[in-house]
PDB file of N, CA, C and O in Angstrom:
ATOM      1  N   UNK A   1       0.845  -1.167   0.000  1.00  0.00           N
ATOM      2  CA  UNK A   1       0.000   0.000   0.000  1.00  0.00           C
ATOM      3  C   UNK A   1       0.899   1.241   0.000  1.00  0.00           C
ATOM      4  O   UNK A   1       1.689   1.522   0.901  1.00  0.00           O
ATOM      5  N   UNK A   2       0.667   2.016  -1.216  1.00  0.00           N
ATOM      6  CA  UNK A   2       1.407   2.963  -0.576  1.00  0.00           C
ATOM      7  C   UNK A   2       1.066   4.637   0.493  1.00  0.00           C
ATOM      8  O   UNK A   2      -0.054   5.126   0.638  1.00  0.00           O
ATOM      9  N   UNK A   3       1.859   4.982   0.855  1.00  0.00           N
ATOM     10  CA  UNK A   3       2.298   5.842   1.662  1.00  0.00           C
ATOM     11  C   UNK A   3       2.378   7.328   1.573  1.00  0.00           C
ATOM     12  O   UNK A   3       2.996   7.799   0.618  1.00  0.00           O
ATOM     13  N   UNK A   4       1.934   7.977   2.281  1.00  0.00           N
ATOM     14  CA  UNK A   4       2.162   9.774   2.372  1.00  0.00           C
ATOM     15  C   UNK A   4       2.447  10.395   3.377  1.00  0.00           C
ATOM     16  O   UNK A   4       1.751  10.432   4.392  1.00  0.00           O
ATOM     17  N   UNK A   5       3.679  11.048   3.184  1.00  0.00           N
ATOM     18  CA  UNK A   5       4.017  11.800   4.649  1.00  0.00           C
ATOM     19  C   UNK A   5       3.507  13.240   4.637  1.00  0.00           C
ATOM     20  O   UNK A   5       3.840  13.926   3.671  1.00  0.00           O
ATOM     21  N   UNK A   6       2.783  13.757   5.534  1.00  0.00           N
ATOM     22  CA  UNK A   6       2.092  15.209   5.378  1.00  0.00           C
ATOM     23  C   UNK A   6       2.530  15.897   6.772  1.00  0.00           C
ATOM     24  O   UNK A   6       2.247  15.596   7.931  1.00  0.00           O
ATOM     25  N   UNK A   7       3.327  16.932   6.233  1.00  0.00           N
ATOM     26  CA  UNK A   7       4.070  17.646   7.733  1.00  0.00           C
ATOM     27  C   UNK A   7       2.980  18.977   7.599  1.00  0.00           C
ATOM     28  O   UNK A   7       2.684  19.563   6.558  1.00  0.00           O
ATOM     29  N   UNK A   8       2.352  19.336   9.353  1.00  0.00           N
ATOM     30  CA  UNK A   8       1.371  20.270   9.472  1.00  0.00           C
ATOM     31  C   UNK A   8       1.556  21.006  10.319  1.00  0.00           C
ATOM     32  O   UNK A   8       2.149  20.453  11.245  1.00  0.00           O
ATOM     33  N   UNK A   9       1.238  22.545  10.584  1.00  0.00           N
ATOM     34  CA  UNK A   9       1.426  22.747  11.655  1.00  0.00           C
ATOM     35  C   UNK A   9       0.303  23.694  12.580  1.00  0.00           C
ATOM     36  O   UNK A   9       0.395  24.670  13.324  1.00  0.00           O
ATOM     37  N   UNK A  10      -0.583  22.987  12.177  1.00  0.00           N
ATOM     38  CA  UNK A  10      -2.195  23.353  13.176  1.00  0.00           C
ATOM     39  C   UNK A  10      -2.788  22.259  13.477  1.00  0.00           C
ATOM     40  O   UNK A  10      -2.645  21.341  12.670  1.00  0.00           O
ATOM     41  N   UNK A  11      -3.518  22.040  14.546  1.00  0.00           N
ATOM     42  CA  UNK A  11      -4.442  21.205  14.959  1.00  0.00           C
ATOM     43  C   UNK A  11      -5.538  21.529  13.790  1.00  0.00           C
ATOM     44  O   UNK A  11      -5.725  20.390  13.361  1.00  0.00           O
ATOM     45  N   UNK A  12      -6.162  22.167  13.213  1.00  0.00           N
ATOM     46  CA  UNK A  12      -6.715  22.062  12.084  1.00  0.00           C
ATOM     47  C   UNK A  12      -6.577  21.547  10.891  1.00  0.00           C
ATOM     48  O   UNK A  12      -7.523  21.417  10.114  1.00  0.00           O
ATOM     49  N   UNK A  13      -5.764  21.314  10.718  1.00  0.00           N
ATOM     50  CA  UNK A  13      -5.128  20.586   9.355  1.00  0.00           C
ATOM     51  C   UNK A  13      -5.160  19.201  10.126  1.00  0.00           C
ATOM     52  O   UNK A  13      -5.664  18.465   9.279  1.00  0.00           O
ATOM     53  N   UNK A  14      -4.991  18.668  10.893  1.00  0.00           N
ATOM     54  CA  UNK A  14      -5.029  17.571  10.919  1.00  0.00           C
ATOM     55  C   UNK A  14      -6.540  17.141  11.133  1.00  0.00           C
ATOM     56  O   UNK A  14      -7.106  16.188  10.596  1.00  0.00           O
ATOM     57  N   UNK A  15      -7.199  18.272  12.253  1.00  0.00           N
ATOM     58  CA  UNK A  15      -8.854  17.461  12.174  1.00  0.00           C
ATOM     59  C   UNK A  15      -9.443  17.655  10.412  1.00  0.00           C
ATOM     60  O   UNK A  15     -10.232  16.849   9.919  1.00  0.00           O
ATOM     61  N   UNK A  16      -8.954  18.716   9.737  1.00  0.00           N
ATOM     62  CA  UNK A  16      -9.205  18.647   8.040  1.00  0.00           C
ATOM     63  C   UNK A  16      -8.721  17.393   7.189  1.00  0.00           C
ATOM     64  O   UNK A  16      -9.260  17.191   6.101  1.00  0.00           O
ATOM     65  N   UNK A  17      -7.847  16.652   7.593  1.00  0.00           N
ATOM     66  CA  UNK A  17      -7.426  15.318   6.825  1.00  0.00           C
ATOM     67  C   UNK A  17      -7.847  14.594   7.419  1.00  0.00           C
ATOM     68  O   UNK A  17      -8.124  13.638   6.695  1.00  0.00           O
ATOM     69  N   UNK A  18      -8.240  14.318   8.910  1.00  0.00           N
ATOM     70  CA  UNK A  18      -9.336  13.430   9.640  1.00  0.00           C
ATOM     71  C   UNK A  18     -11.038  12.967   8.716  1.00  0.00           C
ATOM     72  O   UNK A  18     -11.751  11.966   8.647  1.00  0.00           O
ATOM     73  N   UNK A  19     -11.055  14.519   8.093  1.00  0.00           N
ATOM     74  CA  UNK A  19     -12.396  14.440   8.195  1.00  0.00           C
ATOM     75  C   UNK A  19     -12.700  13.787   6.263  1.00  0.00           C
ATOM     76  O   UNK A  19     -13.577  13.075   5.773  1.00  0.00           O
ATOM     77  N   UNK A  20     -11.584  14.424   5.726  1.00  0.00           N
ATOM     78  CA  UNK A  20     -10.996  13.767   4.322  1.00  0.00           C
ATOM     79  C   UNK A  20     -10.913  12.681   4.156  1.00  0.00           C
ATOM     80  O   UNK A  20     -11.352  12.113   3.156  1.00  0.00           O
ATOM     81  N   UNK A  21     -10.217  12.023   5.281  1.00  0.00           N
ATOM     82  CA  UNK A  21     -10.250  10.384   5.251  1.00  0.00           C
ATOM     83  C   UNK A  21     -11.576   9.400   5.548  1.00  0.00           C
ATOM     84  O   UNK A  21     -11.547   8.213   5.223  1.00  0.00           O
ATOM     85  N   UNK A  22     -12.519   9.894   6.075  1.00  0.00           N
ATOM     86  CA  UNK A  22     -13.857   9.395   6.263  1.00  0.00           C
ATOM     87  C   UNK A  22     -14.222   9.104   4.540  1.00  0.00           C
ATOM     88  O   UNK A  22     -14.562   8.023   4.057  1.00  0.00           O
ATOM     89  N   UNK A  23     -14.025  10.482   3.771  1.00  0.00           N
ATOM     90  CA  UNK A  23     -14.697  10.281   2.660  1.00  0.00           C
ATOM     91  C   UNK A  23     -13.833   9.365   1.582  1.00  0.00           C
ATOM     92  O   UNK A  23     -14.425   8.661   0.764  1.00  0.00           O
ATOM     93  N   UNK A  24     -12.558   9.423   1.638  1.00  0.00           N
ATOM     94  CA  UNK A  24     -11.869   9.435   0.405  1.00  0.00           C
ATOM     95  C   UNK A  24     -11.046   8.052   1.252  1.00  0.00           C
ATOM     96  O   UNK A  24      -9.849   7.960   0.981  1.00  0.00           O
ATOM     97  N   UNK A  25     -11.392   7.412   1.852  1.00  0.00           N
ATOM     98  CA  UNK A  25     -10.877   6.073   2.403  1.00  0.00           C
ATOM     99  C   UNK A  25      -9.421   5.686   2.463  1.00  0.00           C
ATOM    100  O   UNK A  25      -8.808   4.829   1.825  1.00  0.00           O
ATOM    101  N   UNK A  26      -8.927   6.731   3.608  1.00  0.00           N
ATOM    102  CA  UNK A  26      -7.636   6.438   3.929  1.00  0.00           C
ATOM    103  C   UNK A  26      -7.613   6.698   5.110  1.00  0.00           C
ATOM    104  O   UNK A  26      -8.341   7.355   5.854  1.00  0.00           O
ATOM    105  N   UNK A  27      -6.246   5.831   5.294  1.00  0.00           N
ATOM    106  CA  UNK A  27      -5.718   6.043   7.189  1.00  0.00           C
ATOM    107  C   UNK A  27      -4.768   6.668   7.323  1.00  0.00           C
ATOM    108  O   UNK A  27      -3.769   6.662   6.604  1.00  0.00           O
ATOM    109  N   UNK A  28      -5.022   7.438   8.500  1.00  0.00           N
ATOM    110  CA  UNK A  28      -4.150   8.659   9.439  1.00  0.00           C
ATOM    111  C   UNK A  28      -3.391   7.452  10.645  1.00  0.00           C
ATOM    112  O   UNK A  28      -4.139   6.743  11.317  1.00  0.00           O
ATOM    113  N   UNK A  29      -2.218   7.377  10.754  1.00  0.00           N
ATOM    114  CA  UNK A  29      -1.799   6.967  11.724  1.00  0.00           C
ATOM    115  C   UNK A  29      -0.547   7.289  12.608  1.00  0.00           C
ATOM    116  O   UNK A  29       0.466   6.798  12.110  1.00  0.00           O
ATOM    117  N   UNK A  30      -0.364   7.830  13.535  1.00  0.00           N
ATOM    118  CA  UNK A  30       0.678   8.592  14.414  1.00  0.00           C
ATOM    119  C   UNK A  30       1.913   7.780  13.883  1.00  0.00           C
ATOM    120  O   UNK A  30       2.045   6.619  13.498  1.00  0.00           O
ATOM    121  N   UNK A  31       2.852   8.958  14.028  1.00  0.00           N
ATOM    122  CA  UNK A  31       4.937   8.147  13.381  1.00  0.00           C
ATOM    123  C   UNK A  31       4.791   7.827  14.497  1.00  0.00           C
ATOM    124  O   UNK A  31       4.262   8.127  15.567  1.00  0.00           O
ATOM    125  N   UNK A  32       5.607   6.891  13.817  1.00  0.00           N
ATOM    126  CA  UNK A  32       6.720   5.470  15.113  1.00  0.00           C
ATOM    127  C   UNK A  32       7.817   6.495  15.516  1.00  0.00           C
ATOM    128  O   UNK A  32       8.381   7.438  14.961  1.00  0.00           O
ATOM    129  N   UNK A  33       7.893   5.572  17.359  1.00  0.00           N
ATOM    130  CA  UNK A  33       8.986   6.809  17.244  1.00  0.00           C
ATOM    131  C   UNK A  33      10.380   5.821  17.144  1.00  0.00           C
ATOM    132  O   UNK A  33      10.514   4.646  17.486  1.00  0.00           O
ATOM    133  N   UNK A  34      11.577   6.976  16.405  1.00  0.00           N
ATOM    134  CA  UNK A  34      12.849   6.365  15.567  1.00  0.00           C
ATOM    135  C   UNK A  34      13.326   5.944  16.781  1.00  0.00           C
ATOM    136  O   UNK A  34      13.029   4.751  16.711  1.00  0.00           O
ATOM    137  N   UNK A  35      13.975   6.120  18.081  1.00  0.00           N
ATOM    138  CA  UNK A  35      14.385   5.212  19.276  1.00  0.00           C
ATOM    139  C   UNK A  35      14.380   6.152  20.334  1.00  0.00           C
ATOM    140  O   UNK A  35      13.995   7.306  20.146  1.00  0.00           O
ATOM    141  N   UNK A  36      14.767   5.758  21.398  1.00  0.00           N
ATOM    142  CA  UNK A  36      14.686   6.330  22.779  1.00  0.00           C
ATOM    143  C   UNK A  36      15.930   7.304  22.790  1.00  0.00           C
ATOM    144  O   UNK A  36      16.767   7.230  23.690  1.00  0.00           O
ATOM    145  N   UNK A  37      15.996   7.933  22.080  1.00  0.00           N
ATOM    146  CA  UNK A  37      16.685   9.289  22.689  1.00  0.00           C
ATOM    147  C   UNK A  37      16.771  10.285  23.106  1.00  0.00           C
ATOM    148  O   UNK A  37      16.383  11.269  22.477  1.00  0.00           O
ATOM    149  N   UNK A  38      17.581  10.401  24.910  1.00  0.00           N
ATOM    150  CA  UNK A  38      17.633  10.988  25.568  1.00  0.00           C
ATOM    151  C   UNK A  38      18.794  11.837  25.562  1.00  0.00           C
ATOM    152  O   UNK A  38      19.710  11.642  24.764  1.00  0.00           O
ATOM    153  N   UNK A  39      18.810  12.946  26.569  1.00  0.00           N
ATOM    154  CA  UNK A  39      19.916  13.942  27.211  1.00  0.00           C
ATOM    155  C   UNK A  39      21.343  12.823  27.915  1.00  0.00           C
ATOM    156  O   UNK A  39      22.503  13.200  28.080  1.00  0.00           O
ATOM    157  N   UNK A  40      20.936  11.798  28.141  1.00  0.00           N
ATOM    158  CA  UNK A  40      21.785  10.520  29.062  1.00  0.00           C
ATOM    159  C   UNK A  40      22.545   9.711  28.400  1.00  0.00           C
ATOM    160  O   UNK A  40      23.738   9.412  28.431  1.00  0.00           O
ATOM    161  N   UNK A  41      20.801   9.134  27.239  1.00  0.00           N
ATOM    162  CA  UNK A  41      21.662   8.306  26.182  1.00  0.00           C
ATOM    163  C   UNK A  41      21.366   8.209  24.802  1.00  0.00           C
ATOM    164  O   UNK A  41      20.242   8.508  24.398  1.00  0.00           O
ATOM    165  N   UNK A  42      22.121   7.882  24.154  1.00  0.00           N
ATOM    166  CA  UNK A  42      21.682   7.929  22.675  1.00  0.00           C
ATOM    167  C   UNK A  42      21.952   7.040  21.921  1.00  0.00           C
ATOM    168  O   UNK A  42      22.565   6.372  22.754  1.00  0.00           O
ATOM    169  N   UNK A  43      22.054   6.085  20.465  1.00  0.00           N
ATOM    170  CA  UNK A  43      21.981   4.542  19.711  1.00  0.00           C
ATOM    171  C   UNK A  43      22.980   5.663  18.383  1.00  0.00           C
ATOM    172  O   UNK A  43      22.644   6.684  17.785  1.00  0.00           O
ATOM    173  N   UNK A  44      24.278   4.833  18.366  1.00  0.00           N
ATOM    174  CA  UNK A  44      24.683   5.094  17.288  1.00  0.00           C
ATOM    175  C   UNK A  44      25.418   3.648  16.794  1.00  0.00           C
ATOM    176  O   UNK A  44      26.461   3.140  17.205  1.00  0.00           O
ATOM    177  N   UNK A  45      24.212   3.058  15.472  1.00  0.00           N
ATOM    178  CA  UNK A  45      24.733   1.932  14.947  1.00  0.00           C
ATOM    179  C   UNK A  45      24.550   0.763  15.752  1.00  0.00           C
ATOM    180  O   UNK A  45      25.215  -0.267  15.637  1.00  0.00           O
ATOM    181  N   UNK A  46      23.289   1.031  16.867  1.00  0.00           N
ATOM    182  CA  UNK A  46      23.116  -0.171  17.308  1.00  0.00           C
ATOM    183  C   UNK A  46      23.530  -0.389  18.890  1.00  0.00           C
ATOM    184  O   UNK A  46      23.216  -1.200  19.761  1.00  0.00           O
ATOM    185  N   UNK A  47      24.361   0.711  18.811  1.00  0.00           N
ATOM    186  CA  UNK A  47      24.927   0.619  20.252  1.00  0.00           C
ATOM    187  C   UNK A  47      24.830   1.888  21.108  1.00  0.00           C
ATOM    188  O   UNK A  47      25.292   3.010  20.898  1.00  0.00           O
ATOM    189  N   UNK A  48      24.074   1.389  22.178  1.00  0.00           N
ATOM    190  CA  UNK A  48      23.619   2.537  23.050  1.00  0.00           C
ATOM    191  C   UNK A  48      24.869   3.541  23.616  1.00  0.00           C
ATOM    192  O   UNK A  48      25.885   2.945  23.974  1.00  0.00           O
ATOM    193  N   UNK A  49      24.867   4.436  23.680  1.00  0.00           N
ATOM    194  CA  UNK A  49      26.250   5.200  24.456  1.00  0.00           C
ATOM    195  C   UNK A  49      25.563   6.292  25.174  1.00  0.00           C
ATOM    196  O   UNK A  49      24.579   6.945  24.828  1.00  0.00           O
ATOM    197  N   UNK A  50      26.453   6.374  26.497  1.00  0.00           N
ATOM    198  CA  UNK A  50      25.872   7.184  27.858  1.00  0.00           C
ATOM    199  C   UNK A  50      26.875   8.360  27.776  1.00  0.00           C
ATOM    200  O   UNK A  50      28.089   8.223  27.923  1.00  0.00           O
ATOM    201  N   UNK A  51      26.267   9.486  27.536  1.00  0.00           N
ATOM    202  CA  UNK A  51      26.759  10.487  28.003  1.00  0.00           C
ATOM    203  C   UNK A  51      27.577  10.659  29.640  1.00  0.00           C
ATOM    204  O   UNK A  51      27.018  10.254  30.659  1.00  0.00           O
ATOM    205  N   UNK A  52      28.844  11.262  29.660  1.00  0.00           N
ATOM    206  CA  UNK A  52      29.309  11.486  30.362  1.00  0.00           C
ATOM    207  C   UNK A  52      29.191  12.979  31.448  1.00  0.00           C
ATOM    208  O   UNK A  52      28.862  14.114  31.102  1.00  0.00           O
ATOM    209  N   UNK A  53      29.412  12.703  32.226  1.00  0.00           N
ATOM    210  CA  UNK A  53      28.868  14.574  33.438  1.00  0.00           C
ATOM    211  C   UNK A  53      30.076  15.261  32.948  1.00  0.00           C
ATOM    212  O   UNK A  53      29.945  16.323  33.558  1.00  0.00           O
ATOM    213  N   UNK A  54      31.487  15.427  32.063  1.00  0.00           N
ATOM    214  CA  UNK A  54      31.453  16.250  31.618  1.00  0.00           C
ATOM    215  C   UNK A  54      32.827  17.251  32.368  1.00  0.00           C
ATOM    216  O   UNK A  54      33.326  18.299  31.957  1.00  0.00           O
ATOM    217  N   UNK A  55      33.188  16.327  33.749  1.00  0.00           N
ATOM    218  CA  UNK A  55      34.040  16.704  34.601  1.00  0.00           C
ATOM    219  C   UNK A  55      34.657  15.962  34.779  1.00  0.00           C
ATOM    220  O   UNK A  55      34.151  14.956  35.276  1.00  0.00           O
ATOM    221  N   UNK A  56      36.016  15.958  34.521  1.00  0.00           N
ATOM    222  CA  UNK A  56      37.369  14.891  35.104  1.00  0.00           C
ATOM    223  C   UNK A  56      38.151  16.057  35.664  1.00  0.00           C
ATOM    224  O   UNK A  56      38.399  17.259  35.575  1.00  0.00           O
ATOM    225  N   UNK A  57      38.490  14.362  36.611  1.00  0.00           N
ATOM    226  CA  UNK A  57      39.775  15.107  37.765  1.00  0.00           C
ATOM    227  C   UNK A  57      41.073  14.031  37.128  1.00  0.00           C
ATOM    228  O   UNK A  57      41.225  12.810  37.089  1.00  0.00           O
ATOM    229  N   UNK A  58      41.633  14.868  36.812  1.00  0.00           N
ATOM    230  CA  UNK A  58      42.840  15.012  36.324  1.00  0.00           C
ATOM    231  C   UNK A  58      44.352  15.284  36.925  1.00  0.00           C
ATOM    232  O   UNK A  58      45.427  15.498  36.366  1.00  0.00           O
ATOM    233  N   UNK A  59      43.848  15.150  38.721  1.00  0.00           N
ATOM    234  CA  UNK A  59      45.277  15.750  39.605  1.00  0.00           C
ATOM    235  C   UNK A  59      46.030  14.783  39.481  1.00  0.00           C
ATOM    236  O   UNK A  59      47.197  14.936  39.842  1.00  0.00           O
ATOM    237  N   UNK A  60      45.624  13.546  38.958  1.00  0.00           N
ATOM    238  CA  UNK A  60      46.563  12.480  39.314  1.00  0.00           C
ATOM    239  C   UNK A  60      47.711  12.590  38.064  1.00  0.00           C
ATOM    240  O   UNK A  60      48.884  12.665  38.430  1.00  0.00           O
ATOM    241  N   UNK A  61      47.499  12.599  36.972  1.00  0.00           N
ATOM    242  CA  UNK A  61      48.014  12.833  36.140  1.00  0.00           C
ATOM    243  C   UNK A  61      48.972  14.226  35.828  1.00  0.00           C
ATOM    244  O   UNK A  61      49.950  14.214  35.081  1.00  0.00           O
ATOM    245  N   UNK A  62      48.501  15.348  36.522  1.00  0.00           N
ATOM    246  CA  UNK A  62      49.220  16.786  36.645  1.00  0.00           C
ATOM    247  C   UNK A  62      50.686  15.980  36.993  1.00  0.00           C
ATOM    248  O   UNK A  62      51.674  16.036  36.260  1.00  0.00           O
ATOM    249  N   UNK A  63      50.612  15.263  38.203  1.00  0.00           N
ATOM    250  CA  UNK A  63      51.698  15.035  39.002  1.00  0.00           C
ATOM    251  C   UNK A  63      52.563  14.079  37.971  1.00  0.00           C
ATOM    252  O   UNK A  63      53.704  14.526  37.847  1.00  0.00           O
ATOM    253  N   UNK A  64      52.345  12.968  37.253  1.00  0.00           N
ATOM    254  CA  UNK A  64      53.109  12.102  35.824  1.00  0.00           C
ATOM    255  C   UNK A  64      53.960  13.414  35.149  1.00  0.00           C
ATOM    256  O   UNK A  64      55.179  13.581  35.206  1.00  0.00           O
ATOM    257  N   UNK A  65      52.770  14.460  34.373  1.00  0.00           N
ATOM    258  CA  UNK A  65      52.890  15.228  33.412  1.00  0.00           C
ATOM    259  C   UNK A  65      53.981  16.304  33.679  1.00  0.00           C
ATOM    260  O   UNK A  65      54.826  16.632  32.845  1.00  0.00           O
ATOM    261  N   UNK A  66      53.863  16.849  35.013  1.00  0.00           N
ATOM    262  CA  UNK A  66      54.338  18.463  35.184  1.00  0.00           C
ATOM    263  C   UNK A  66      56.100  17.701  35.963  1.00  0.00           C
ATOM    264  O   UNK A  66      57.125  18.365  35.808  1.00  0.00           O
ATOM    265  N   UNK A  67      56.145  16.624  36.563  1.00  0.00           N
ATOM    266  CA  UNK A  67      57.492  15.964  36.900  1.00  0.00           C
ATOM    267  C   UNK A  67      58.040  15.598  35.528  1.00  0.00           C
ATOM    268  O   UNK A  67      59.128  16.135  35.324  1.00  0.00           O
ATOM    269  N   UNK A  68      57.721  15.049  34.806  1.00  0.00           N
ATOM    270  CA  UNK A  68      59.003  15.024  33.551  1.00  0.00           C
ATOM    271  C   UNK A  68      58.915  15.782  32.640  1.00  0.00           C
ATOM    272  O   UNK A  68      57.739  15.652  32.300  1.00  0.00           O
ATOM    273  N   UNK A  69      59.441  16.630  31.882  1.00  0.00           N
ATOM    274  CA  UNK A  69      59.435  17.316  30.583  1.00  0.00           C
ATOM    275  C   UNK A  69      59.171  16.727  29.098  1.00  0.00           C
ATOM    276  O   UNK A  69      59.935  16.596  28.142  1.00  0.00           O
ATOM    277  N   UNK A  70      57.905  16.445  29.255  1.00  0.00           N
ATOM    278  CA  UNK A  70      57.399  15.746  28.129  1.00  0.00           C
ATOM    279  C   UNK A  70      56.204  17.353  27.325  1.00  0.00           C
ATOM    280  O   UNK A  70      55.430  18.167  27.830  1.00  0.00           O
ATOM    281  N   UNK A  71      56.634  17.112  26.097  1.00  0.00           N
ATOM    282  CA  UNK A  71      55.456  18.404  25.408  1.00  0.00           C
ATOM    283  C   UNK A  71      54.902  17.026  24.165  1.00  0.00           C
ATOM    284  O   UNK A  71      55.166  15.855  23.891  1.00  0.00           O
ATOM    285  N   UNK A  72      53.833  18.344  23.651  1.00  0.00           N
ATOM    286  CA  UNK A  72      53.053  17.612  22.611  1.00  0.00           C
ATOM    287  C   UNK A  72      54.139  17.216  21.398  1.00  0.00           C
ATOM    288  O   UNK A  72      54.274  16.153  20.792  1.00  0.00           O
ATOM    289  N   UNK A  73      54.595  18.020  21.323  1.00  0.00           N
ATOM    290  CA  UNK A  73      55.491  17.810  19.845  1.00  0.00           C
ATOM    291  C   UNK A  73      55.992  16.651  20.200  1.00  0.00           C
ATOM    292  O   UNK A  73      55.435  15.793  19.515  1.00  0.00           O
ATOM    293  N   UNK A  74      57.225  15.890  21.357  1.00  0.00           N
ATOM    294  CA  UNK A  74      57.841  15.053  21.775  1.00  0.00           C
ATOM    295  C   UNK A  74      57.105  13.687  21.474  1.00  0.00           C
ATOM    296  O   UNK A  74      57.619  12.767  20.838  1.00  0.00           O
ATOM    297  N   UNK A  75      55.678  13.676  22.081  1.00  0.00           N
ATOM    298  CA  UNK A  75      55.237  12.577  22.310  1.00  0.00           C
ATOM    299  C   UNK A  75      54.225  12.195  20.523  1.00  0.00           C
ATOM    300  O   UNK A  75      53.700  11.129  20.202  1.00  0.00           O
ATOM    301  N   UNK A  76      54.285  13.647  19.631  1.00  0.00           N
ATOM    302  CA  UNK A  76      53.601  12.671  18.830  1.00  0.00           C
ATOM    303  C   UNK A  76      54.609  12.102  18.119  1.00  0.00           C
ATOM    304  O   UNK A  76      54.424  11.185  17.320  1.00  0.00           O
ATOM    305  N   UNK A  77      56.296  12.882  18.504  1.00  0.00           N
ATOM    306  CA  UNK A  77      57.078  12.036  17.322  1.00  0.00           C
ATOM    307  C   UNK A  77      57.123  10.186  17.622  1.00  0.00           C
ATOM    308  O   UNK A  77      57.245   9.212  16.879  1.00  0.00           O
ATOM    309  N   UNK A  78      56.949  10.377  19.131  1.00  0.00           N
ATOM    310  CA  UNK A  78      57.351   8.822  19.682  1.00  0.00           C
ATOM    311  C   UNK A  78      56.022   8.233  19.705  1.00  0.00           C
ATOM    312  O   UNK A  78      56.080   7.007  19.613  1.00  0.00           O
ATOM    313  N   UNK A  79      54.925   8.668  19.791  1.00  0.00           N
ATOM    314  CA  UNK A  79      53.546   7.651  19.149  1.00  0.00           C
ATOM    315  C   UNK A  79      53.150   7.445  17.661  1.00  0.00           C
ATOM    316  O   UNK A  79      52.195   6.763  17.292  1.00  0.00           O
ATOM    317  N   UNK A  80      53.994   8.112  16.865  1.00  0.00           N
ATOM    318  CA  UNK A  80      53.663   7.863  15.507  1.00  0.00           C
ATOM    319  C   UNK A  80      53.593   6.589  15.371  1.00  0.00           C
ATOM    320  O   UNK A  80      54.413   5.936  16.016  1.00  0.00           O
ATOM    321  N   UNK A  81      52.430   5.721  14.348  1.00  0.00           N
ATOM    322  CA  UNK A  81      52.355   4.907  13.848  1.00  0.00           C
ATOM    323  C   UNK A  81      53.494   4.489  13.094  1.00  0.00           C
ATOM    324  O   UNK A  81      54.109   5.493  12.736  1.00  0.00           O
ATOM    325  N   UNK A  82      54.086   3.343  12.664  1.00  0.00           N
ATOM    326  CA  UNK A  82      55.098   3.038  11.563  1.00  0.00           C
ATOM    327  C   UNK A  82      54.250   2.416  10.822  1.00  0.00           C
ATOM    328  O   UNK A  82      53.419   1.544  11.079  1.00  0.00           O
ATOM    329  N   UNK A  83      54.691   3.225   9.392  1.00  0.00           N
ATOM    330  CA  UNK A  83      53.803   2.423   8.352  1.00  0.00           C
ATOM    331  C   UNK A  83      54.740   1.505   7.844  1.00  0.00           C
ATOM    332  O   UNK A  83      54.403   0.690   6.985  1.00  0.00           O
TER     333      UNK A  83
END
């Protein structure tokens, strides 16, 4: 059967295609909803993932970082991938 998507934006237009469909023999039926997404969590590809609060404590690491003289430049030469 096929299908029509009709985007509206009055409660009138929809009791007007309500009352259309009595005559002209078609069904109105509410969208599915696409999945449960929240502010918490969200589905990408199947797999749910939880938002994080957004705050790390990081003192533990100050103390690794700020004792040896390591910078960004240093460490991406020594994490480079070898192709």
């Amino acid at each position: 059967m096929p299908e029509v998507i009709i985007t509206y934006k009055s409660q009138k237009t929809l009791d007007a295609l309500k009352d259309f469909a009595k005559y002209f023999d078609f069904n109105i039926s509410a969208p599915k909803k696409k999945s449960s997404i929240t502010k918490e969590n969200f589905v990408i590809n199947g797999v749910t993932m939880v938002r994080g609060s957004g705050t790390i404590d990081n003192t533990e690491m100050n103390k690794i970082f700020s004792t040896n003289s390591i910078n960004a430049k240093d460490l991406r030469s020594k994490w480079q991938r070898k192709k």
